[in-house]
GUNU-253525 format. One record per residue (C-alpha): residue number from 1; residue in three letters; y, z, x. Coordinates in steps of 0.25 Angstrom, whole numbers. Layout:
<site><n>NUM</n><res>ALA</res><Y>Y</Y><Z>Z</Z><X>X</X></site>
...
//
This chain:
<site><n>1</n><res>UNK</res><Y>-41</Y><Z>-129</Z><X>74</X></site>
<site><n>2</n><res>UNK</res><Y>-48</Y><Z>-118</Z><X>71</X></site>
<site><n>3</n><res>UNK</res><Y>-38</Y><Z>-109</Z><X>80</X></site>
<site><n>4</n><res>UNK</res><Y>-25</Y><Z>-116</Z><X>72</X></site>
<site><n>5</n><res>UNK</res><Y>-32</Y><Z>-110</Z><X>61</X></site>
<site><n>6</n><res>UNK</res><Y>-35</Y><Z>-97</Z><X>65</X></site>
<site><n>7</n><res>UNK</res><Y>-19</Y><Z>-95</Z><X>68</X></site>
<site><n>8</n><res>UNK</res><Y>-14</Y><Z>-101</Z><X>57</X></site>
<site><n>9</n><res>UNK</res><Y>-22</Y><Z>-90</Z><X>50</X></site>
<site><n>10</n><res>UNK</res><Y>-17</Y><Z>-81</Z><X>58</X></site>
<site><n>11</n><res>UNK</res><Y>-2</Y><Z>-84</Z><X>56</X></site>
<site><n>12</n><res>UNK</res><Y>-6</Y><Z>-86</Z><X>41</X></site>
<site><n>13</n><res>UNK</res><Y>-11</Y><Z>-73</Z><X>37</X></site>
<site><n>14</n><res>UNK</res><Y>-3</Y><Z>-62</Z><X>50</X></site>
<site><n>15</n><res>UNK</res><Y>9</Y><Z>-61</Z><X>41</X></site>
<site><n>16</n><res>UNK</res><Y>1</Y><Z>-58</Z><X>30</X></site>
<site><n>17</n><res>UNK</res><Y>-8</Y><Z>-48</Z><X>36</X></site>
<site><n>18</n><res>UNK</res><Y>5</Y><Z>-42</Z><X>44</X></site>
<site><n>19</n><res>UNK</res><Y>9</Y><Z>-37</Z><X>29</X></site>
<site><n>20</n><res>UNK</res><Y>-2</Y><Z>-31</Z><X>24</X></site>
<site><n>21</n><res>UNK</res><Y>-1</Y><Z>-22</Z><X>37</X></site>
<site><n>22</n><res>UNK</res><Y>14</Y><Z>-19</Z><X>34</X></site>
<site><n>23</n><res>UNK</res><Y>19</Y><Z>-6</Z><X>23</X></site>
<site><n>24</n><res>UNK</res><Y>33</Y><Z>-3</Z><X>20</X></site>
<site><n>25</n><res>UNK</res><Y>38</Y><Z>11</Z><X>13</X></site>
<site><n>26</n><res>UNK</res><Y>50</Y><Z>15</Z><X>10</X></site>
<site><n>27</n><res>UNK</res><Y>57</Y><Z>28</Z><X>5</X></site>
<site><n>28</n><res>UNK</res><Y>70</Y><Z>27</Z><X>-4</X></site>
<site><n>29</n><res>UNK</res><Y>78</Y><Z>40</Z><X>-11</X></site>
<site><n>30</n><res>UNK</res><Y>83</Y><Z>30</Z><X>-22</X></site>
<site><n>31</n><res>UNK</res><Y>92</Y><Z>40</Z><X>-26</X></site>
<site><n>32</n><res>UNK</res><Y>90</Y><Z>45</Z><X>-41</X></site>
<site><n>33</n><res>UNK</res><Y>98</Y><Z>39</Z><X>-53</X></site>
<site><n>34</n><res>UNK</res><Y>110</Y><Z>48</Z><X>-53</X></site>
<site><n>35</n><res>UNK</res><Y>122</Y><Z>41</Z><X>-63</X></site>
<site><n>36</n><res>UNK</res><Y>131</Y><Z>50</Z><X>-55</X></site>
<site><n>37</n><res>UNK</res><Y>131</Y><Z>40</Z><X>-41</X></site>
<site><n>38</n><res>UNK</res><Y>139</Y><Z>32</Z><X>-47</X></site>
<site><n>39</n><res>UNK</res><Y>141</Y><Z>19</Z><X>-38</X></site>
<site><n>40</n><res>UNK</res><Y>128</Y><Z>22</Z><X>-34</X></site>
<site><n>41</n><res>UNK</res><Y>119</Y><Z>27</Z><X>-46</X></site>
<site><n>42</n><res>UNK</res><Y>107</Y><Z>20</Z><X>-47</X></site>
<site><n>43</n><res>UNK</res><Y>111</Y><Z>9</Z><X>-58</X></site>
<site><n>44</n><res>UNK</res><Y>119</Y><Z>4</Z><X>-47</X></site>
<site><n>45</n><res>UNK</res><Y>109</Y><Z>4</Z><X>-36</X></site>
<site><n>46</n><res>UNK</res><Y>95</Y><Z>3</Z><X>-42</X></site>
<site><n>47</n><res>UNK</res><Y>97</Y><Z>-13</Z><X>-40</X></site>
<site><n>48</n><res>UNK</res><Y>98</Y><Z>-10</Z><X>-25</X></site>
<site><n>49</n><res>UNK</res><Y>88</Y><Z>0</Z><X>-24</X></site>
<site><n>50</n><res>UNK</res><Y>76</Y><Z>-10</Z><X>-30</X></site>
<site><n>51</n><res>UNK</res><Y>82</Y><Z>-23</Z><X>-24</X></site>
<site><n>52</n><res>UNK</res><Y>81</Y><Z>-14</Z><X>-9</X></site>
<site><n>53</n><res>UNK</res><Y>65</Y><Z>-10</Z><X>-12</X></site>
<site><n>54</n><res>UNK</res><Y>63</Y><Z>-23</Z><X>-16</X></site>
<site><n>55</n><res>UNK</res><Y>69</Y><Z>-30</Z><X>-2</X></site>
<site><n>56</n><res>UNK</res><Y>61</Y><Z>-20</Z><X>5</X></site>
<site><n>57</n><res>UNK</res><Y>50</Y><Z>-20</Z><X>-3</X></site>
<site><n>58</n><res>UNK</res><Y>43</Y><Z>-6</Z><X>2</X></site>
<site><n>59</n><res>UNK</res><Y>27</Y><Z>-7</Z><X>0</X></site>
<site><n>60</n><res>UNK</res><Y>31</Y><Z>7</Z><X>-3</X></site>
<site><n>61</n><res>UNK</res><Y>43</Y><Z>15</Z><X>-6</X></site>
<site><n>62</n><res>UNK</res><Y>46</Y><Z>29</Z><X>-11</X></site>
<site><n>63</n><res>UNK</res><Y>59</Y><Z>33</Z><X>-20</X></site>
<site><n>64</n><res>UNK</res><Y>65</Y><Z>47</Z><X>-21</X></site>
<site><n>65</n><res>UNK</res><Y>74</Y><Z>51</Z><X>-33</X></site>
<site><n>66</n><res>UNK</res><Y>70</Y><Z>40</Z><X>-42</X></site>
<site><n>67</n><res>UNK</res><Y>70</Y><Z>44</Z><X>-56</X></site>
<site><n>68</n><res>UNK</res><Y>61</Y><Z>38</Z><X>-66</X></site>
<site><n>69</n><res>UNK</res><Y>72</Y><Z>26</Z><X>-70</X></site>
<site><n>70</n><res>UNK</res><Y>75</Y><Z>21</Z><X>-55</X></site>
<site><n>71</n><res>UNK</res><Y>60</Y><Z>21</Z><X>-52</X></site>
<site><n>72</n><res>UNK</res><Y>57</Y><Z>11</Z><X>-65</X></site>
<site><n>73</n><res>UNK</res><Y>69</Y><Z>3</Z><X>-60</X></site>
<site><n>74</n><res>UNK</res><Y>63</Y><Z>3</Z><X>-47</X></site>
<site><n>75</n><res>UNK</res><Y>48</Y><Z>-1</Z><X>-54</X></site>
<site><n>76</n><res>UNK</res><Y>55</Y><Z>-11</Z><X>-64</X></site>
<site><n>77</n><res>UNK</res><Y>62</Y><Z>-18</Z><X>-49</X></site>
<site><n>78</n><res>UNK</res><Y>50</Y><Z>-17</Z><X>-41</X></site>
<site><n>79</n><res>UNK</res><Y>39</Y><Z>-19</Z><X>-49</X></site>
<site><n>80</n><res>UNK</res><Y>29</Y><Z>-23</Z><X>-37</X></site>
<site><n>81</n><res>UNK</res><Y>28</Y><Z>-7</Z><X>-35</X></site>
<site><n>82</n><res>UNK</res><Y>21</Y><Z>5</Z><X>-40</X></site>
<site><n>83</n><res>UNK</res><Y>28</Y><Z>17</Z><X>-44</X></site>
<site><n>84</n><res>UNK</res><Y>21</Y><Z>34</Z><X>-40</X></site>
<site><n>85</n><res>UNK</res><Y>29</Y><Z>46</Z><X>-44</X></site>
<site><n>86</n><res>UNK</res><Y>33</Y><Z>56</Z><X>-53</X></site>
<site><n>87</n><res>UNK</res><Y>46</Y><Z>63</Z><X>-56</X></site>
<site><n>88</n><res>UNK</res><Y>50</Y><Z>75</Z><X>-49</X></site>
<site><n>89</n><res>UNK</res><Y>53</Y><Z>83</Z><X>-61</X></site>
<site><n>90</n><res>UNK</res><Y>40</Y><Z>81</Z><X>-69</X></site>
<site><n>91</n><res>UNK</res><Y>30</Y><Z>74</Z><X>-61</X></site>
<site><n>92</n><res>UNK</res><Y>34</Y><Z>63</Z><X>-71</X></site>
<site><n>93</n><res>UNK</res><Y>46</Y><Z>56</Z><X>-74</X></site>
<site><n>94</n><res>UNK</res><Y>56</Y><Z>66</Z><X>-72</X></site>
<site><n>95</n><res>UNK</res><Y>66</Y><Z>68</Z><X>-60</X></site>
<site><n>96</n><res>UNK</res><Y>66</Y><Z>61</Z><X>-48</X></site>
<site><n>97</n><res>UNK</res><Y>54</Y><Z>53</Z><X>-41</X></site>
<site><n>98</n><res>UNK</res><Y>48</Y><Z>50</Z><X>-27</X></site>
<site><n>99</n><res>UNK</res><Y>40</Y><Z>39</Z><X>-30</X></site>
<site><n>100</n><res>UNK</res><Y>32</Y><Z>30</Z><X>-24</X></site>
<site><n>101</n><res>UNK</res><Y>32</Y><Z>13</Z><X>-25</X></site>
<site><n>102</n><res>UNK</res><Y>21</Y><Z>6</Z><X>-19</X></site>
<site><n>103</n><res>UNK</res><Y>20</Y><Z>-10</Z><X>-21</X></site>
<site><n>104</n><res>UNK</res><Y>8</Y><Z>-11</Z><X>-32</X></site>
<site><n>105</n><res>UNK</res><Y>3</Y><Z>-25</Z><X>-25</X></site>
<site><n>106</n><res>UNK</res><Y>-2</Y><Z>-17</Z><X>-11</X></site>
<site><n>107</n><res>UNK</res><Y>-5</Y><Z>-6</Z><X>-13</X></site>
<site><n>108</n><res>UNK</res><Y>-15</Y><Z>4</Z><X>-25</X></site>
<site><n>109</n><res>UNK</res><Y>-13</Y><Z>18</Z><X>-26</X></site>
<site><n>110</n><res>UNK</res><Y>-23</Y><Z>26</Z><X>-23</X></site>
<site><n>111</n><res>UNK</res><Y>-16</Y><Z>39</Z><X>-26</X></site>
<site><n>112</n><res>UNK</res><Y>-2</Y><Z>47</Z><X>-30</X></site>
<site><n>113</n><res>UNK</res><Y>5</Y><Z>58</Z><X>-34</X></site>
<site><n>114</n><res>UNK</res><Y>18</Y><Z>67</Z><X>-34</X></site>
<site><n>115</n><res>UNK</res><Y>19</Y><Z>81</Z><X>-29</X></site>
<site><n>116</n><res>UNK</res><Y>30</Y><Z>90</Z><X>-29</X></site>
<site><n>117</n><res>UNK</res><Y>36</Y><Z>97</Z><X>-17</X></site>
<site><n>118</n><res>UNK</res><Y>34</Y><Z>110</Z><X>-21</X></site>
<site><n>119</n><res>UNK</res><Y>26</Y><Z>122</Z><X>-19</X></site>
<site><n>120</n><res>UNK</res><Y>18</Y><Z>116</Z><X>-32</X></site>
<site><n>121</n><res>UNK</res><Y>17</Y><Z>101</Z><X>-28</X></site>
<site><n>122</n><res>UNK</res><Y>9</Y><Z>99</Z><X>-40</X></site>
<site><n>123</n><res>UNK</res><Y>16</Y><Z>100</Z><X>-51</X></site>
<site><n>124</n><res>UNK</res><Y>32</Y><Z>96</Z><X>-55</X></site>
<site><n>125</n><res>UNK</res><Y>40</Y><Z>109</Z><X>-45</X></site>
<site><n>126</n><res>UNK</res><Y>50</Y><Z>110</Z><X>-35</X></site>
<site><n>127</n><res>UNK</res><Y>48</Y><Z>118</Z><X>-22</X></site>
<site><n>128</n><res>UNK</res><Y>51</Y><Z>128</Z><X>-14</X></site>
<site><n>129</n><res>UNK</res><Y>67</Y><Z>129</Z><X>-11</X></site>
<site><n>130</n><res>UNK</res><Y>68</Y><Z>113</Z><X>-18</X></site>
<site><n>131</n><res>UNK</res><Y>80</Y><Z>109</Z><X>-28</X></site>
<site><n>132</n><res>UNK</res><Y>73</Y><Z>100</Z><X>-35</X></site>
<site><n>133</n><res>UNK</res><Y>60</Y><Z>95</Z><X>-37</X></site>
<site><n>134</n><res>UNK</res><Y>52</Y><Z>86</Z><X>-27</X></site>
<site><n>135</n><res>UNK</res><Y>40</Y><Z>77</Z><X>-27</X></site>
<site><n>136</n><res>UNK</res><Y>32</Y><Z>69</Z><X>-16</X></site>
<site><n>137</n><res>UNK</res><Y>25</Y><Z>57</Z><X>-23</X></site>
<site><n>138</n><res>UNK</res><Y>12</Y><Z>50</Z><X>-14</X></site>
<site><n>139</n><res>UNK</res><Y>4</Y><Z>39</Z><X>-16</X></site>
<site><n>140</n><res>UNK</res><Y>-9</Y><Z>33</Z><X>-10</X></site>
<site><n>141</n><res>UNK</res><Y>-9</Y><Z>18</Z><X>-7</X></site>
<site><n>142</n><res>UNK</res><Y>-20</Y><Z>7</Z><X>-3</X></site>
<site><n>143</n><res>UNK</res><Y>-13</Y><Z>-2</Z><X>3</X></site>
<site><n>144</n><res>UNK</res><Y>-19</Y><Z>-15</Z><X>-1</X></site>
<site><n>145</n><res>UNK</res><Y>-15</Y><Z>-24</Z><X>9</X></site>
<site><n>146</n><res>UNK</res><Y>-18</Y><Z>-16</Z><X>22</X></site>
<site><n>147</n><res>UNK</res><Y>-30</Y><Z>-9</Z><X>15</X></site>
<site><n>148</n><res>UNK</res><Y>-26</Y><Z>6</Z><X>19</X></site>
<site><n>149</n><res>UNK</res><Y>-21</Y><Z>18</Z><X>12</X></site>
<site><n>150</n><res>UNK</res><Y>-6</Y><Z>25</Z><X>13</X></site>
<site><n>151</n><res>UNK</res><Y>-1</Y><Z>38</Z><X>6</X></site>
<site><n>152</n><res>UNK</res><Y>14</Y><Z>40</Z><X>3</X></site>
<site><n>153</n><res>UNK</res><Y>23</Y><Z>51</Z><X>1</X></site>
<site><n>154</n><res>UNK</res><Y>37</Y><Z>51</Z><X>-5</X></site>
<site><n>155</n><res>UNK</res><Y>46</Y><Z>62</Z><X>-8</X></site>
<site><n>156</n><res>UNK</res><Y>60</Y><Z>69</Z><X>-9</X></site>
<site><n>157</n><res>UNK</res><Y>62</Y><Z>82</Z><X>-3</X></site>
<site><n>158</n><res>UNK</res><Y>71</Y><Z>92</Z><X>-10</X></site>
<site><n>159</n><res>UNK</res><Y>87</Y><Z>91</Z><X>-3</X></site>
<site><n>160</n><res>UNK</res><Y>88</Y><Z>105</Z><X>-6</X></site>
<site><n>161</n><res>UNK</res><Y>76</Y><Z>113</Z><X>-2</X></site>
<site><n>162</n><res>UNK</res><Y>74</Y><Z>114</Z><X>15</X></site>
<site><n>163</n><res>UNK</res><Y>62</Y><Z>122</Z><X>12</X></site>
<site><n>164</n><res>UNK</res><Y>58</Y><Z>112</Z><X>-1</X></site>
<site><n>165</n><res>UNK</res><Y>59</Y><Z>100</Z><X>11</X></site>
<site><n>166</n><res>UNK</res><Y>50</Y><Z>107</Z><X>21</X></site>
<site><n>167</n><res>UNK</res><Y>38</Y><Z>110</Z><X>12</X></site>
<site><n>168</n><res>UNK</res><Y>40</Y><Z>97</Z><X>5</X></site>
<site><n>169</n><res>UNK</res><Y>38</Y><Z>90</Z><X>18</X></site>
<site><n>170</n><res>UNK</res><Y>25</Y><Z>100</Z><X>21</X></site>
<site><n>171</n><res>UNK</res><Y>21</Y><Z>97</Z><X>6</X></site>
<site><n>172</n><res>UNK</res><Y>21</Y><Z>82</Z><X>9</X></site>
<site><n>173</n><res>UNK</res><Y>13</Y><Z>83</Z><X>23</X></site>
<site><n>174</n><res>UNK</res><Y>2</Y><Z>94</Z><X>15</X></site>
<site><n>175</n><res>UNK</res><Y>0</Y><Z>83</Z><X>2</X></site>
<site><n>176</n><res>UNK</res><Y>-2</Y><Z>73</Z><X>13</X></site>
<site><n>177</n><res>UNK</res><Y>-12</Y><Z>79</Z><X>19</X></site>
<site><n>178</n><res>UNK</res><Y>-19</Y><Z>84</Z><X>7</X></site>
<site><n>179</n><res>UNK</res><Y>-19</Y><Z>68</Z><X>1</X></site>
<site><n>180</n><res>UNK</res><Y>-21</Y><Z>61</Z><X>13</X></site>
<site><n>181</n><res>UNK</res><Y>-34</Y><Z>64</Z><X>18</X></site>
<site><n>182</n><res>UNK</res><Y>-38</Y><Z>52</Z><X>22</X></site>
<site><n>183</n><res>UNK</res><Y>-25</Y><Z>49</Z><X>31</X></site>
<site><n>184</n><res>UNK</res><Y>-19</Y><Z>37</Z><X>27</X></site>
<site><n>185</n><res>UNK</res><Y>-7</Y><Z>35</Z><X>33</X></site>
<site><n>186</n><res>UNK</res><Y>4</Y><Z>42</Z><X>24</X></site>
<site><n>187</n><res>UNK</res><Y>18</Y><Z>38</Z><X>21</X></site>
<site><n>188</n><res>UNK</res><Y>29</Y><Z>47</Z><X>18</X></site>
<site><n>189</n><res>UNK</res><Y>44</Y><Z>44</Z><X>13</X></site>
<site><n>190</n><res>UNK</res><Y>54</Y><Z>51</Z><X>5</X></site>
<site><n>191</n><res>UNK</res><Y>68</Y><Z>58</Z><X>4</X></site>
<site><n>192</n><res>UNK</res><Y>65</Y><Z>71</Z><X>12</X></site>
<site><n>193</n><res>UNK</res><Y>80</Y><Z>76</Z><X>13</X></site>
<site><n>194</n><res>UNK</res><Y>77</Y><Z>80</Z><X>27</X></site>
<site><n>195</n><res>UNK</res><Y>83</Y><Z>74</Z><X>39</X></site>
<site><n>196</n><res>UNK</res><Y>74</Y><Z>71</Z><X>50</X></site>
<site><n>197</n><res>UNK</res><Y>77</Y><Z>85</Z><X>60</X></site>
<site><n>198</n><res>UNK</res><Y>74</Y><Z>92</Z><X>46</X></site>
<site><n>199</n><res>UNK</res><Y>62</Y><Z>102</Z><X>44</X></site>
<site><n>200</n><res>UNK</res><Y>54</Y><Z>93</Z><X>32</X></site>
<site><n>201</n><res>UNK</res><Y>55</Y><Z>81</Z><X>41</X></site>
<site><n>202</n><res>UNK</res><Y>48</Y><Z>88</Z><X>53</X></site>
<site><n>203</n><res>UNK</res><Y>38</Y><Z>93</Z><X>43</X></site>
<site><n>204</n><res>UNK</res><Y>36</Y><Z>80</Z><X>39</X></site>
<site><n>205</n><res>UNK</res><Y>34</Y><Z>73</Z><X>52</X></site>
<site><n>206</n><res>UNK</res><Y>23</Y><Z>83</Z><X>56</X></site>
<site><n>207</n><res>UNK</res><Y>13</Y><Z>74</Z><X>51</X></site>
<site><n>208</n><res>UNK</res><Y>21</Y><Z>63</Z><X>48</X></site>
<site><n>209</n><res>UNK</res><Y>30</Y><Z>51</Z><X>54</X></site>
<site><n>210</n><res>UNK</res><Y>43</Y><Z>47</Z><X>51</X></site>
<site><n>211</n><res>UNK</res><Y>41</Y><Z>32</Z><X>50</X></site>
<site><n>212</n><res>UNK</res><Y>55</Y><Z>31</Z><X>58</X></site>
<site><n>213</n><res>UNK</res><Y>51</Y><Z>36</Z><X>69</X></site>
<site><n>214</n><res>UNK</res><Y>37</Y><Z>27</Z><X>69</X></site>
<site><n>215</n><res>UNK</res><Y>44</Y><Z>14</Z><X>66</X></site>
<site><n>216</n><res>UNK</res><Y>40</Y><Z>4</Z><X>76</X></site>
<site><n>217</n><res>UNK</res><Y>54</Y><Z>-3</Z><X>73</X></site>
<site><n>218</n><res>UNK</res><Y>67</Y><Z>3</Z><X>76</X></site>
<site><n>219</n><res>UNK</res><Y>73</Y><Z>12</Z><X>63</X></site>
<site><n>220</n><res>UNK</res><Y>81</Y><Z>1</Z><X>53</X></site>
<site><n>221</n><res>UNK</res><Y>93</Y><Z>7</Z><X>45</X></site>
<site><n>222</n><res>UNK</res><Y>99</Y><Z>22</Z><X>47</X></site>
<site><n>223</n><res>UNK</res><Y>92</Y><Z>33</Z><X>51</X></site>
<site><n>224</n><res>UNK</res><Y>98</Y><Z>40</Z><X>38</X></site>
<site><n>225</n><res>UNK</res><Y>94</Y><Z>37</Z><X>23</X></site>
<site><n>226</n><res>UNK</res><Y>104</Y><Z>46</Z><X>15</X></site>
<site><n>227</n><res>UNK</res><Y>115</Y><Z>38</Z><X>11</X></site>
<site><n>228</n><res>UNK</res><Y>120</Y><Z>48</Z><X>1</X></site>
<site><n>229</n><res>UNK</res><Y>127</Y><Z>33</Z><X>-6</X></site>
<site><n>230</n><res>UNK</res><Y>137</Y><Z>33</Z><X>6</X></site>
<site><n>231</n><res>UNK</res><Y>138</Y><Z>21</Z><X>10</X></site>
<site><n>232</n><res>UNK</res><Y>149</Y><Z>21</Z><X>22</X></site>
<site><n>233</n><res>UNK</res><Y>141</Y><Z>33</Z><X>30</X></site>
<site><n>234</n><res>UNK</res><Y>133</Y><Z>34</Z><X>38</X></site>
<site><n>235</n><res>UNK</res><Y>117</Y><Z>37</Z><X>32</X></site>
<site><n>236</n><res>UNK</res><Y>113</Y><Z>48</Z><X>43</X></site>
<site><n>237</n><res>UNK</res><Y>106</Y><Z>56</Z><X>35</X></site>
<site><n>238</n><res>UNK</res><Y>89</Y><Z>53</Z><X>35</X></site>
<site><n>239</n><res>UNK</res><Y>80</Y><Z>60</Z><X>24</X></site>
<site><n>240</n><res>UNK</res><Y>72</Y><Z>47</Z><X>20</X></site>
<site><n>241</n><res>UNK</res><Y>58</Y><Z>47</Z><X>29</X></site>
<site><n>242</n><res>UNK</res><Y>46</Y><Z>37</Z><X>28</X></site>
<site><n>243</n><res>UNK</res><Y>36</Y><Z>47</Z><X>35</X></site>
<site><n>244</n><res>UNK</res><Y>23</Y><Z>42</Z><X>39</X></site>
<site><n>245</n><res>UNK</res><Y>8</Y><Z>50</Z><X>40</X></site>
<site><n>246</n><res>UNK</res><Y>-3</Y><Z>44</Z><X>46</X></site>
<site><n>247</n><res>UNK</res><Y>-13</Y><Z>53</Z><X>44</X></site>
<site><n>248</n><res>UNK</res><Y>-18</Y><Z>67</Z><X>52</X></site>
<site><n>249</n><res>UNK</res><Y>-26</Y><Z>67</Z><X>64</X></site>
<site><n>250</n><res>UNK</res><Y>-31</Y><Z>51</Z><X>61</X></site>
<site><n>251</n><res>UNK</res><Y>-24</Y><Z>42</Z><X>73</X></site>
<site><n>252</n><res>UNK</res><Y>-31</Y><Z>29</Z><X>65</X></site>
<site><n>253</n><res>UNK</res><Y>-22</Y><Z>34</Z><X>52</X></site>
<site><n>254</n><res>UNK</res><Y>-9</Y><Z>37</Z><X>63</X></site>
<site><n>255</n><res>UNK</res><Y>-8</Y><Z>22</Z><X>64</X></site>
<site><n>256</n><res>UNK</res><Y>-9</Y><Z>15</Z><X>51</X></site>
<site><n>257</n><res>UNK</res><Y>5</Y><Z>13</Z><X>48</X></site>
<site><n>258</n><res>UNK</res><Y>15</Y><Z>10</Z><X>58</X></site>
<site><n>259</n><res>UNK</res><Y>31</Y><Z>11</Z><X>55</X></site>
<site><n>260</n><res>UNK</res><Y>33</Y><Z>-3</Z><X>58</X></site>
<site><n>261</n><res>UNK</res><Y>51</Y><Z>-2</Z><X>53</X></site>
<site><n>262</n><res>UNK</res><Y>57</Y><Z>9</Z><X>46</X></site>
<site><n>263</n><res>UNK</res><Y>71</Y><Z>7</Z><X>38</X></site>
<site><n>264</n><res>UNK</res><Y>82</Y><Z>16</Z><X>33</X></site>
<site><n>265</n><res>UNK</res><Y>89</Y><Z>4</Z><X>22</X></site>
<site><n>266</n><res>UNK</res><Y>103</Y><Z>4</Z><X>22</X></site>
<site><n>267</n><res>UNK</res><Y>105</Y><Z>-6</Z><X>11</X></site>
<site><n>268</n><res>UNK</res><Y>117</Y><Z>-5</Z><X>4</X></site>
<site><n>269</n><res>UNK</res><Y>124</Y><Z>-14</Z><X>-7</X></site>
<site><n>270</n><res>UNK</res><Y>139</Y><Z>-13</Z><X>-8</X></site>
<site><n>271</n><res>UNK</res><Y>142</Y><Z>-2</Z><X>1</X></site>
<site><n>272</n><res>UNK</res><Y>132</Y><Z>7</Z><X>-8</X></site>
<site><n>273</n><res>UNK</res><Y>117</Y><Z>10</Z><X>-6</X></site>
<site><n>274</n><res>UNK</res><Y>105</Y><Z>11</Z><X>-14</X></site>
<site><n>275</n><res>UNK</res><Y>103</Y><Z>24</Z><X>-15</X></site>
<site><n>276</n><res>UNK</res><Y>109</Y><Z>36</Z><X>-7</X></site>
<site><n>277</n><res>UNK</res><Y>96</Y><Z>36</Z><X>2</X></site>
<site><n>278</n><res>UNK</res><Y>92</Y><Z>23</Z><X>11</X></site>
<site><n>279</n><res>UNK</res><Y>77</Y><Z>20</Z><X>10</X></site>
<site><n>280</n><res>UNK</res><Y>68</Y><Z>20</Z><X>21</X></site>
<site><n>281</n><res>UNK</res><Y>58</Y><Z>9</Z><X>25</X></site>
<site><n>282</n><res>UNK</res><Y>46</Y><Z>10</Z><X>34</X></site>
<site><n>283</n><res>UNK</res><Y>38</Y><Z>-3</Z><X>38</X></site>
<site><n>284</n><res>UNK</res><Y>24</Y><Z>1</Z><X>41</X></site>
<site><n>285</n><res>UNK</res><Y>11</Y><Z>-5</Z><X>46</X></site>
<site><n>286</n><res>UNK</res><Y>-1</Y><Z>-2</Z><X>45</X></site>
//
């Protein structure tokens, strides 16, 4: 009797348990409200782009080029989440954003912020051979349910600027770091205009991983994410990157998360996408 019991326990609760150890993220270029897309602007895809995050439900997800009007459609959609980030243009509202969502019921925010990718991170500036402005905006969370810590990164690298890309991507791996010194495992997402045999990439994967490559799972979707809104050819080109850190020199911190799937998604509505990028999703474990 007392063995019944024990399994039925067992079987009761290892779903539940199973959970608490899984984390997704998700990266997505949302593509900024421009009237001049026409069949694509963002009145006419907005629906899609919430009704995707909510399927997919990410426990985290990163946007690039959101201005302040998509990212409060996206709050008024998804009201489960938690908004970071400031506009590029005046470390407010102005300009575009790289924010950060985080579902409020798992996890508290132990820490955040936005720098720039200049050589003046701290304050509103553009950097070195740049065309625009460009931010990286982090957070610290606790995650509640699995009762450990995680820092993530999201950014969008400048699609002008080569030299701009390669000290982004060396700015990014320096504020790591500098904040991290406890090495938690870290997460790192983002539009990098680069493709994966590009200088910022290798910089990159000097201390971290693409999640791609560590996915236990064969990759789902195409290996590309720029769409560029054609829907009749092929997505080839890959500039979206989940990147993951797992601290420096600390073997116990190499294995807390694990890339259990990892996703480019091809969703598409009436022969148009969402945005002119796909989003990525990894599926992590801890």
């Amino acid at each position: 009797m007392r063995l019944l019991v024990f399994f039925c326990l067992f079987f009761a609760f290892a779903p539940f348990s199973g959970a608490q150890k899984n984390l997704s993220v998700l990266t997505y270029n949302i593509r900024f409200d421009n009237p001049g897309d026409g069949e694509d602007a963002w009145p006419k895809r907005r629906d899609h782009v919430a009704a995707q995050l909510r399927f997919f439900a990410p426990d985290v997800f990163g946007i690039q080029e959101g201005l302040l009007r998509q990212l409060e459609y996206l709050n008024e959609q998804l009201p489960g989440y938690q908004r970071i980030g400031v506009g590029r243009d005046d470390g407010k509202d102005g300009g575009e954003f790289s924010a950060l969502f985080f579902k409020r019921d798992r996890f508290k925010l132990l820490d955040s912020g936005t720098f720039w990718l200049s050589e003046t991170p701290d304050v509103v500036s553009k950097g070195w051979d740049a065309a625009l402005p460009r931010v990286c905006t982090y957070m610290r969370l606790r995650d509640k349910q699995a009762k450990k810590n995680l820092w993530v990164f999201n950014t969008h690298f400048d699609h002008v600027g080569k030299t701009a890309r390669k000290a982004s991507a060396e700015l990014i791996l320096k504020k790591i770091r500098e904040k991290n010194t406890a090495n938690e495992p870290v997460v790192v997402m983002g539009d990098f205009n680069a493709e994966p045999t590009e200088a910022p990439i290798a910089v990159l994967l000097r201390e971290l991983k693409d999640a791609r490559a560590l996915s236990m799972e064969p990759p789902f979707g195409p290996e590309g994410t720029f769409n560029a809104f054609k829907f009749n050819e092929p997505v080839v080109r890959r500039i979206d990157y989940i990147f993951l850190g797992f601290g420096f020199g600390s073997e116990t911190t190499r294995q807390q998360l694990k890339v259990r799937q990892h996703a480019v998604l091809s969703d598409s509505r009436n022969c148009h996408y969402p945005s002119d990028h796909l989003p990525v999703l990894a599926r992590l474990a801890w």
